[in-house]
C-alpha positions in Angstrom: 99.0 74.2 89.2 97.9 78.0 89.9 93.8 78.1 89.5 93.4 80.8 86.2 90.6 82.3 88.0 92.7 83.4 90.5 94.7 85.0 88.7 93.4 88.9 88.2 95.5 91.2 86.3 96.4 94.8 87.8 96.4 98.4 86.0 98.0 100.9 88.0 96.0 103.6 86.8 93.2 104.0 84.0 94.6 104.6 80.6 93.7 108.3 79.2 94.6 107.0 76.1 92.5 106.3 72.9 92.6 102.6 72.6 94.9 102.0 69.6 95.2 98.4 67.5 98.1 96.0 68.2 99.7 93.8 70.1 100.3 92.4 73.7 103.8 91.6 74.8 104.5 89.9 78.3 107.9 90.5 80.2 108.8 87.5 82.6 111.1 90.2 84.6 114.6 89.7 85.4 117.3 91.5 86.7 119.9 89.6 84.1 117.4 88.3 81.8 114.4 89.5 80.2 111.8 86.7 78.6 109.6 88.0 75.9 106.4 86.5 74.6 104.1 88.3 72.2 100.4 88.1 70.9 99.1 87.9 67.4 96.7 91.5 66.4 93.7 90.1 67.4 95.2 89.1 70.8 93.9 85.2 70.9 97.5 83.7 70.6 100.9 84.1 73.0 103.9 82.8 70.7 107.2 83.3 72.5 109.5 85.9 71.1 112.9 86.1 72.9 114.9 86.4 75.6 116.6 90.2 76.1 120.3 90.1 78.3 119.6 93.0 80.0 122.8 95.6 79.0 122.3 99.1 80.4 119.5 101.8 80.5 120.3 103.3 77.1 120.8 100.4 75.4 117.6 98.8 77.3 115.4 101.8 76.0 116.1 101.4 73.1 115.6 97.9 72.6 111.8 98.3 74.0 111.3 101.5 72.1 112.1 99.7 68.6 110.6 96.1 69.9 106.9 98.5 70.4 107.5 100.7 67.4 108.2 97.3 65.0 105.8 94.9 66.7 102.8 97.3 66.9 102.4 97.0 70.7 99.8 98.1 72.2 99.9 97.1 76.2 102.8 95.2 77.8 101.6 92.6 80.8 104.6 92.4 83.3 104.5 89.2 85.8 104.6 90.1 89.3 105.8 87.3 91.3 103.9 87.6 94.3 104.3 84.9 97.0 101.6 81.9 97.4 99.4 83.2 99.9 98.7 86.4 97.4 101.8 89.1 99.2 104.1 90.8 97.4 107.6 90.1 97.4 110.9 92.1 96.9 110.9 90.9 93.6 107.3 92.2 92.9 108.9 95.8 93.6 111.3 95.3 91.4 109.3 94.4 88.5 106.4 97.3 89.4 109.5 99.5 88.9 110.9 98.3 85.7 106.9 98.3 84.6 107.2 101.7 85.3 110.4 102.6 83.7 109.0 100.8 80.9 105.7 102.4 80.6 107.4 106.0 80.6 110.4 104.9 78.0 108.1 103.7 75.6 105.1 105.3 76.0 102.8 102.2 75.9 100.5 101.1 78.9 101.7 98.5 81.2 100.0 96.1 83.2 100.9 93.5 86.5 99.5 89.6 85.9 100.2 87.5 88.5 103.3 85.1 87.5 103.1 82.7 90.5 104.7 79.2 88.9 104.9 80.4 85.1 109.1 79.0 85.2 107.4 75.9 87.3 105.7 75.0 84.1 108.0 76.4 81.6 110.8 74.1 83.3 107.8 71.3 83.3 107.4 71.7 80.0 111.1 71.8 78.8 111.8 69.0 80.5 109.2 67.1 79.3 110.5 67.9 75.3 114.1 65.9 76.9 115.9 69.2 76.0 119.3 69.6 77.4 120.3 71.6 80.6 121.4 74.3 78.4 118.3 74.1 75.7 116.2 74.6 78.6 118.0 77.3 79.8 117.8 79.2 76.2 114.1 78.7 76.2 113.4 79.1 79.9 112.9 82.9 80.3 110.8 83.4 76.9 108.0 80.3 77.6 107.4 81.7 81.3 106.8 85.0 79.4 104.2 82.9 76.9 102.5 81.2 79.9 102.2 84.5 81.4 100.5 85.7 78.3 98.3 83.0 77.5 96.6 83.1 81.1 96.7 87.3 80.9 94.5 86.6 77.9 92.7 83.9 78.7 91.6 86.0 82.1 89.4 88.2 79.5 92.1 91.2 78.7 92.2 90.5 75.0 90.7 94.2 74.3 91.7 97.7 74.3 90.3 98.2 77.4 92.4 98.6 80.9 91.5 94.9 82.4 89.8 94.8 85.9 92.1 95.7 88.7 94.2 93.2 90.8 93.6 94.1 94.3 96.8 96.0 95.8 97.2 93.1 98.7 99.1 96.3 100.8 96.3 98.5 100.2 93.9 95.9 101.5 96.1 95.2 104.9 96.0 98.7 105.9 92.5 99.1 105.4 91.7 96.3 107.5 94.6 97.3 110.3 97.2 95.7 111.1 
């Protein structure tokens, strides 16, 4: 089990922004599937939400833009999956990019949180309720996405405010050579 403390989350660049009211919704990236959890207003809770088949661009934008219009959201937290020792993987550029495309589509700051073993203890826990196979594979994407919130808020970022940075582990190689 990940240490909490450990776990810092990242904001690629300070939000110009007024704060604004509302919500938090995680994104447990996926190339197929998208898990959704989301926060209640006065950002204490993660309840999971759904689980988005990913379809095409068009359709995808506009699934986000009504899901932040109707749900109020304020900042979306998408898990990076970095590897165990702290470095970034191919899938870590993967979901920077989609928390890019997302940010600009909706309009609606975005932040990194570490996701290292988030479906570890979603499949823990699913198991654990005797669910079938296919039961667990309904829930799986959506209660990675709520454990991925709950320790993003638990780490401090319940307010308006952009949270304290995650380091960029690149950044940090290059400064100290090779």
């Amino acid at each position: 089990m990940p240490n909490p403390e450990s776990r810092r989350p990242h904001s690629p660049t300070p939000d110009p922004r007024p704060t604004i009211p509302g919500r938090v919704v995680a994104v447990d990236y996926g190339t197929v599937r998208i898990g959704l959890a989301i926060s209640d207003p006065a950002r204490t809770l993660a309840s999971p939400l759904s689980i988005y088949a990913r379809r095409d661009k068009i359709t995808d934008a506009a699934f986000f833009k009504r899901l932040a219009a109707e749900e109020r959201v304020a900042r979306f937290v998408v898990g990076l999956p970095v590897h165990n020792d702290g470095r970034e993987s191919q899938k870590s550029f993967e979901a920077r990019e989609f928390g890019r495309w997302l940010g600009e589509t909706t309009n609606v700051p975005v932040d990194y949180f570490d996701e290292r073993f988030t479906t570890a203890q979603a499949e823990e826990h699913l198991l654990a309720a005797g669910l079938t196979k296919k039961r667990r594979k309904e829930r799986l994407d959506k209660l990675a996405a709520q454990i991925l919130l709950a320790a993003y808020l638990e780490a401090g970022c319940r307010s308006d405010e952009a949270p304290q940075g995650l380091e960029d582990r690149r950044e940090v190689r290059r400064e100290q050579g090779p």
